[in-house]
C-alpha positions in Angstrom: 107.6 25.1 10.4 104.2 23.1 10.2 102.6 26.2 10.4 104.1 27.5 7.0 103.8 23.9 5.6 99.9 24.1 6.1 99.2 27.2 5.0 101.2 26.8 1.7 99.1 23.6 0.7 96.4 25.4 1.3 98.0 28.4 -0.9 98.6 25.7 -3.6 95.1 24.1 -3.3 92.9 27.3 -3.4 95.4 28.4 -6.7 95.1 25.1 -8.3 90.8 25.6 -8.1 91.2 29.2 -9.5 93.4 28.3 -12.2 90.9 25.5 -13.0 87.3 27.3 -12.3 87.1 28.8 -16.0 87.6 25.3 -17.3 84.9 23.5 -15.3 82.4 26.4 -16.0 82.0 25.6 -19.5 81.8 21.7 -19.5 79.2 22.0 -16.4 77.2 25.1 -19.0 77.5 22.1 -21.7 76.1 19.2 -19.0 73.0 21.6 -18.2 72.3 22.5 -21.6 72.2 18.7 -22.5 69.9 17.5 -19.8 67.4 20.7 -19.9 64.3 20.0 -22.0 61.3 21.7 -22.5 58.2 20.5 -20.0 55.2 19.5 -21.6 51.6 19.6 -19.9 48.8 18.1 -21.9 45.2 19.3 -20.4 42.5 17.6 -21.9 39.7 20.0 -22.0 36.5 17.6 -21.4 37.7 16.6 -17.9 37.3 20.6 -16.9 33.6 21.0 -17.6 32.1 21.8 -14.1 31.8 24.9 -12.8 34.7 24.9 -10.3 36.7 24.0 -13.4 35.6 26.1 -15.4 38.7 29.2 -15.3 41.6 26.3 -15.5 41.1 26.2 -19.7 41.1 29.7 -21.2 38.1 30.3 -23.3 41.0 30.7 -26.1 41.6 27.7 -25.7 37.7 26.1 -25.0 36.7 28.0 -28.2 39.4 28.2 -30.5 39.6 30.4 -33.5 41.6 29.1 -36.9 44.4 31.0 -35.8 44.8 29.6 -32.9 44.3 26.4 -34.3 46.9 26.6 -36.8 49.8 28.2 -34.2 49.0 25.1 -32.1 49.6 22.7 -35.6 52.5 24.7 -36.2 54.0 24.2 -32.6 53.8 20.6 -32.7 55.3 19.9 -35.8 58.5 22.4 -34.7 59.0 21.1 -31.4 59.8 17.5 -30.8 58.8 17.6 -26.8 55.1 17.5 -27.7 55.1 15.3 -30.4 56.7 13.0 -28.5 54.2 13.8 -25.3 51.3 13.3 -27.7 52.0 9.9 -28.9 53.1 8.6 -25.9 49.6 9.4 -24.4 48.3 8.2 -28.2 46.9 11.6 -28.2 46.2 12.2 -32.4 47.8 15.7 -33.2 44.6 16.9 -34.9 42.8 17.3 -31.8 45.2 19.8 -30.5 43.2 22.9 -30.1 46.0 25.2 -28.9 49.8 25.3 -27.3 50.0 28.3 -24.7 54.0 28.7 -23.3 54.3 28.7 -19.4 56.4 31.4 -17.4 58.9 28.8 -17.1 59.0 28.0 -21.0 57.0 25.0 -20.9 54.4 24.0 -22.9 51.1 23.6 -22.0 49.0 21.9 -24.7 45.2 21.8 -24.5 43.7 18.9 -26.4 39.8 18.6 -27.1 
């Protein structure tokens, strides 16, 4: 008799967190969505200027072209992540020479 009364609370228990598993799924997709923001690494090119240094800034980005100037103006004024990273470091946005995307779709900004 306890035997059966065990193993149908556990029948009822494991049905009640099927039943309910599509209903938490989206509220913990919302939660994740909320709290996920883009990372923002600002590298300010003057500190890499020996020769060990010298591969971490891409010559892009050492040297950049108007085009590559401009995508990185463009950048900061669509995404609110790096204007925000700039001004808390008091970084002014027109010395921005470029905004490269990491594999894991961060930003890296390189600043002269």
């Amino acid at each position: 008799m306890k035997r059966r009364a065990v193993i149908l609370a556990l029948a009822t228990a494991l049905g009640t967190l099927v039943a309910a598993g599509p209903l938490v799924a989206p509220v913990y997709a919302q939660r994740a969505a909320r709290h996920t923001s883009t990372s923002v690494t600002i590298i300010i090119i003057r500190d890499y200027i020996g020769p060990d240094d010298f591969q971490q800034v891409p010559r892009t980005y050492r040297f950049p072209s108007t085009q590559t100037y401009a995508r990185g103006q463009e950048e900061i004024r669509t995404n609110p992540n790096i204007r925000a990273a700039l001004q808390k470091r008091r970084i002014p946005a027109r010395n921005v020479n470029g905004v490269q995307t990491a594999f894991n779709g961060g930003k890296i900004v390189y600043v002269k």
